[in-house]
N, C-alpha and C positions, 0 to 999 in steps of 0.2 A: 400583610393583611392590616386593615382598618376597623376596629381599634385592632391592636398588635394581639395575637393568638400564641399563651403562655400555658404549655399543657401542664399536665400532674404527673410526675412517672414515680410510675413502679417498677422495682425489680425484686424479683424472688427469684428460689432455686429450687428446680426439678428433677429429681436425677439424673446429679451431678449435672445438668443444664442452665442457664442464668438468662431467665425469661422478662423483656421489660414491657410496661404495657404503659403507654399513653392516653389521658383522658384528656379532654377540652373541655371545659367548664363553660357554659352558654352566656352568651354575652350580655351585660345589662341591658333592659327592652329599649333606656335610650341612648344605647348607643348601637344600636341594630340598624341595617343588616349589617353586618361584618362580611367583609369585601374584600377581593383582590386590587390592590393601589393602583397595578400597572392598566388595569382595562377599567377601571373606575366603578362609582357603585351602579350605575345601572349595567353596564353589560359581563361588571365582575363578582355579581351579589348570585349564590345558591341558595337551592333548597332542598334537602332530601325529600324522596318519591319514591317509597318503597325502594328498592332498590338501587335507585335512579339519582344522580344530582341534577336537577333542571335548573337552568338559568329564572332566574324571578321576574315576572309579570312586570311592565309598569304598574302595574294595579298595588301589586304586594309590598314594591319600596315604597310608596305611596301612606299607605295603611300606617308605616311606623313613623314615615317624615310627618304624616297630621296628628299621630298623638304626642310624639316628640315637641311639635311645636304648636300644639293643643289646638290644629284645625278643625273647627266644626262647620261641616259642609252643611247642615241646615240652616245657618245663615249666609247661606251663599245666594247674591243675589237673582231674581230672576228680569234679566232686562227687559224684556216685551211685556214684564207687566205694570199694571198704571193700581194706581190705591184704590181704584173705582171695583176692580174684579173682587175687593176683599169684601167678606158681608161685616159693614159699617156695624151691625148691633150685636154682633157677637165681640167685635174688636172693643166694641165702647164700653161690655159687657166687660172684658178682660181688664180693663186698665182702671176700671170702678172696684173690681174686687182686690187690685194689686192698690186701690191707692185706699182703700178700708183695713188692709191689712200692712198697711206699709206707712205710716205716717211721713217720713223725709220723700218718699216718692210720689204723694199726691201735692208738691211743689212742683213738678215739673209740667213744661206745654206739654201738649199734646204729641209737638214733633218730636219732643226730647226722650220722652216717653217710647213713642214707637223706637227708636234708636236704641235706646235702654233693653227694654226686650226682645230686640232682634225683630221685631216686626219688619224693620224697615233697615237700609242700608245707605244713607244720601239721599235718602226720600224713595228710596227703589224698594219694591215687597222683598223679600227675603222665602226661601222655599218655607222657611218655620211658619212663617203666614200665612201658608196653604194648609188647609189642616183635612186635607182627603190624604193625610199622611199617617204614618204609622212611626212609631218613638225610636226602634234598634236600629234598623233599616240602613244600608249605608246609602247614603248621596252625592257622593263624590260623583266628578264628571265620569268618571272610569265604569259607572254603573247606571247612569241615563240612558234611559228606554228599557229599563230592566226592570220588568214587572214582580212586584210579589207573587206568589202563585199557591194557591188553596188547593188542591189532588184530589178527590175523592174517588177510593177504591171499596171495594165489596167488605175489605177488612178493616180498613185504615184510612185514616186525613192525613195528608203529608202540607207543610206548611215551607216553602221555601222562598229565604230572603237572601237578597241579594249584599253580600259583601259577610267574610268571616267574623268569629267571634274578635272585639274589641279590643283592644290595649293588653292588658296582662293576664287577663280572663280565660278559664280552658276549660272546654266541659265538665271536666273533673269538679272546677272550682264553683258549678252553677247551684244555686240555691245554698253557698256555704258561706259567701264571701263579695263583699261589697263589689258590682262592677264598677268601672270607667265608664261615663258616662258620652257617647259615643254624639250623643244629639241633646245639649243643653237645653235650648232653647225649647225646641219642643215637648223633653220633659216638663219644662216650669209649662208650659202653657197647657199642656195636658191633662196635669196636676190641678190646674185651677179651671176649667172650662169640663174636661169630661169626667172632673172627679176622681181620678185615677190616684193611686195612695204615693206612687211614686218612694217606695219604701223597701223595695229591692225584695218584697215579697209573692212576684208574682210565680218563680218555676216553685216554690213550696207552696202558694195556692195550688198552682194545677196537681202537682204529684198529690197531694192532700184528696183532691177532689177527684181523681183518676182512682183510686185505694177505695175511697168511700162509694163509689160504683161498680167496684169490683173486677176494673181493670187493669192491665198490665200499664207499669210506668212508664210514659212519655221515653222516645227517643230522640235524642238528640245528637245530630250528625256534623262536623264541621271541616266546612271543605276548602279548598283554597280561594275561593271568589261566593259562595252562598254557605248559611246556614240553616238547616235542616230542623225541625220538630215531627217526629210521626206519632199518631194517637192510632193505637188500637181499637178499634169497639167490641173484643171478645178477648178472653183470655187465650194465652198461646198452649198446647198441652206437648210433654216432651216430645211426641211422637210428632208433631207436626211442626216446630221451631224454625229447623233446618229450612224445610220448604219452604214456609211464611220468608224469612230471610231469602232467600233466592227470589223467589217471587217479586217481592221488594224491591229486589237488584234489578233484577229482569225489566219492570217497567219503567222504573229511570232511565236506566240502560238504554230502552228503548228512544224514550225522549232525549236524550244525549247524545244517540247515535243519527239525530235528525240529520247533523251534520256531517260526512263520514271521518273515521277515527281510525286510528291506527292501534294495533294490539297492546302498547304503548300507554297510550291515552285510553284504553277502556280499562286497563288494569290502574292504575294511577287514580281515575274518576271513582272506582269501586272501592279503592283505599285495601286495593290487593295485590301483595307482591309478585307473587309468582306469576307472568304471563301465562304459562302453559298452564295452569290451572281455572285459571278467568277461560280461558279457550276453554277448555273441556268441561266446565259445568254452567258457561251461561253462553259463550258465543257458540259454540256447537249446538245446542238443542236450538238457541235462536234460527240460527242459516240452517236447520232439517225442517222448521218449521213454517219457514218462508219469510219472518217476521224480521231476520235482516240478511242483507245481501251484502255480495264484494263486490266494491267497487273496479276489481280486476278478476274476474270468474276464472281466465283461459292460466292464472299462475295463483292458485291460492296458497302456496305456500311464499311469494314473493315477496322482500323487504319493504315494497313498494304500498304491500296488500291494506285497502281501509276497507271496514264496515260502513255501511250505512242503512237507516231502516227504512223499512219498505213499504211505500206511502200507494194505499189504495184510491185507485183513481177511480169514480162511478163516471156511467155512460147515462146521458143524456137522448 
């Protein structure tokens, strides 16, 4: 294995028994993933999945070679575009307040400038330059044509963006603990053009402002290719929890199953171990309901078997 995998053992004794137990200590983030040598790291790198080791995405080895070697895809440039598409007075707008507030930076041209702040790339716009952008968002080629997407349900906003949490960062650590900064360039531009505090205060503004309305706290979900925010607009009460959460699952689910999926992949996407239990409390009532169908009816118990949901066609 790459780097070498040096476990912890223990031994104790059980009646009269001598039980040893091996731990693996997780590998520093820059030296991740940790690999099989002989099949190399893309087709020898895992990930546990509930139960499951999956081989890693190109996407996933990806994620740790750009923060390892501190790639930031919003200065990645965009070739079809020309400096004419950019609005001229907001750019001229940005580099008057960088060069008021930066004394050694309002020496440079104009080109040198754009260079400086990733505007530009060898005179090419740069995506940071487009600013119908949003700051966490990943931009990697591995997520082009992958829209943000805003949900609105009868109970809830779900808020999902494409590419997981950042560098060292883990749910757990959100609003405790400085991120990685995932998109440089368009935080500083951010900062200075939409006023944004850029102060790593924004999940303890929302939770603050969720409390003081009287709602239940923000969720946050994170998955191997998107990260998740769901906002309530009513409080949850014990009796109805459980539901609300199905529910939940259920219309993802559904939008997940656009494609068809295998028992596999919908236990996995749900971030639920047990197959046979994903079956019995969200794909069963789905397929009585009509809401998803097998893509193999005549064997539904077959290794073969996907789901897919069931797309209403109107007549004209």
């Amino acid at each position: 294995m790459i780097p070498p995998v040096r476990a912890v053992f223990t031994v104790a004794e059980l009646d009269g028994e001598f039980i040893c137990s091996a731990e693996i200590p997780s590998a520093d983030l820059m030296e991740r993933p940790c690999y099989y040598s002989g099949a190399g790291r893309i087709k020898g790198s895992y990930v546990r999945v509930g139960d499951a080791d999956l081989p890693m995405t190109d996407y996933e080895i990806y994620t740790y070679e750009a923060f390892r070697k501190y790639l930031h895809d919003d200065e990645r440039v965009i070739e079809r575009a020309k400096m004419s598409l950019l609005d001229q007075d907001r750019a001229q707008g940005y580099l008057l307040r960088m060069r008021e507030e930066r004394p050694g930076f309002s020496k440079l041209r104009m080109e040198q400038a754009y260079e400086v702040l990733a505007i530009t790339r060898d005179g090419i716009p740069t995506l940071a330059a487009v600013l119908n952008a949003l700051i966490h968002r990943d931009y990697s080629h591995f997520t082009e044509g992958t829209p943000i997407q805003i949900n609105f349900f009868t109970d809830r906003m779900e808020i999902h963006s494409p590419g997981g949490l950042y560098g060292r960062m883990t749910v757990e650590d959100l609003g405790k603990s400085r991120p990685d900064l995932r998109n440089l360039a368009l935080a500083t531009m951010s900062e200075f053009l939409l006023k944004t505090e850029n102060r790593y205060s924004g999940i303890l503004t929302i939770r603050r402002e969720m409390e003081a309305a009287g709602l239940p706290a923000p969720v946050f979900i994170n998955r191997r290719n998107e990260f998740i925010v769901i906002f309530y607009n009513k409080q949850q009460t014990e009796e109805n929890d459980s539901e609300k959460e199905q529910n939940s699952g259920t219309d993802t689910l559904l939008e997940f199953c656009r494609i068809p999926r295998t028992r596999r992949e919908i236990a996995d996407y749900l971030g639920i171990n047990t197959v046979f239990y994903v079956m019995q409390h969200y794909v069963q009532s789905l397929l009585a309901s009509g809401k998803l169908v097998m893509t193999i009816p005549e064997k539904p118990k077959g290794r073969n078997q996907k789901f897919v949901t069931k797309v209403e066609r109107e007549l004209f």
